[in-house]
N, C-alpha and C positions, 0 to 999 in steps of 0.2 A: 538371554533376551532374543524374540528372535527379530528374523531380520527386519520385516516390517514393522516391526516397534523400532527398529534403529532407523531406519528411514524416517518415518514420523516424529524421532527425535532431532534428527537432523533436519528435517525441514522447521519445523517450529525453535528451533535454536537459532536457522537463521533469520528468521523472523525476527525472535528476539530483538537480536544483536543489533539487527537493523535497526528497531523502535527506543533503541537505549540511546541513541545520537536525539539531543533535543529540539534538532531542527529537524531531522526527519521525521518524529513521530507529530511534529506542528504541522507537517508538509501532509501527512499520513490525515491527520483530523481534519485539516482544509478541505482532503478532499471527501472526507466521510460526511464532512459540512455539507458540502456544497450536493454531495451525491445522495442523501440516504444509503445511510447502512444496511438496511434488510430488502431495500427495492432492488431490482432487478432490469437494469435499462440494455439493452440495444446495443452493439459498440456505436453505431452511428447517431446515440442520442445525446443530443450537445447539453442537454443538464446535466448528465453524467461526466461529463469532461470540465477541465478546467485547464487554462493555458498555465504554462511553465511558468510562466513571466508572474500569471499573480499570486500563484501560489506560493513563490518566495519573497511580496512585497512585506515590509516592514520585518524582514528578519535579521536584519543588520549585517546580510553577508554578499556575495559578490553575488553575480547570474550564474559562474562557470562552478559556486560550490553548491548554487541551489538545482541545478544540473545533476551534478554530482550524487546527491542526495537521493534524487529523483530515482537516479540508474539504479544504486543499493538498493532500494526502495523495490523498483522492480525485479532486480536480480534476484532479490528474498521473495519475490512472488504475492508480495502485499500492494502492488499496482499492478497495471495492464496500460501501455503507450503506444500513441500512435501518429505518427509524422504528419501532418497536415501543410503540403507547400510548407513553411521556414517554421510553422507552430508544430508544437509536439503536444497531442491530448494527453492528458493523464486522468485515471479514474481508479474506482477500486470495484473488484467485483466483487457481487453481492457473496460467490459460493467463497470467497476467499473470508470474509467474515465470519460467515456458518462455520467453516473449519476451525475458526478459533473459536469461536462461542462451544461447538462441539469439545475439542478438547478438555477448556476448562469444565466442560459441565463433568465431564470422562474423571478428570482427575477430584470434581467434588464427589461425585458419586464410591471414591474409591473409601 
């Protein structure tokens, strides 16, 4: 395998891993809700953002685990954050979608 396909394994696995926790992938749809998936905004465009706070309302768990979630979330590279005074935006970018829709099309195609 070479190494580039072991990289693109390892990134899309942690993706995965990320979306297998059932509060992050709710966290993950919030914001593809609230963002559209195939648009393309601005970081500075406040449709594309959603504060922390509501993204984990009615999920039945503290702030400091929808937090939590948030960071995995970005650490897998399936968000993009950004501090605002005490709010932190969370959004999804559009090319981070395309990567995955790319993928799965990669592996129908096989």
């Amino acid at each position: 395998m070479s190494n580039n396909r072991n990289k693109k394994a390892e990134k899309f696995s942690a993706m995965f891993k990320a979306l297998s926790n059932k509060h992050r992938l709710t966290i993950f749809m919030r914001l593809l809700d609230c963002c559209g998936p195939n648009v393309h905004y601005g970081v500075d465009s406040d449709e594309m953002k959603a504060c922390v706070g509501k993204l984990g309302k009615d999920l039945g768990i503290v702030s400091s685990t929808v937090s939590h979630h948030i960071k995995e979330l970005h650490r897998a590279g399936l968000i993009c954050m950004e501090r605002r005074g005490q709010n932190i935006d969370c959004w999804v970018d559009a090319k981070t979608i395309q990567s995955l829709a790319d993928f799965f099309k990669e592996l129908q195609t096989k």
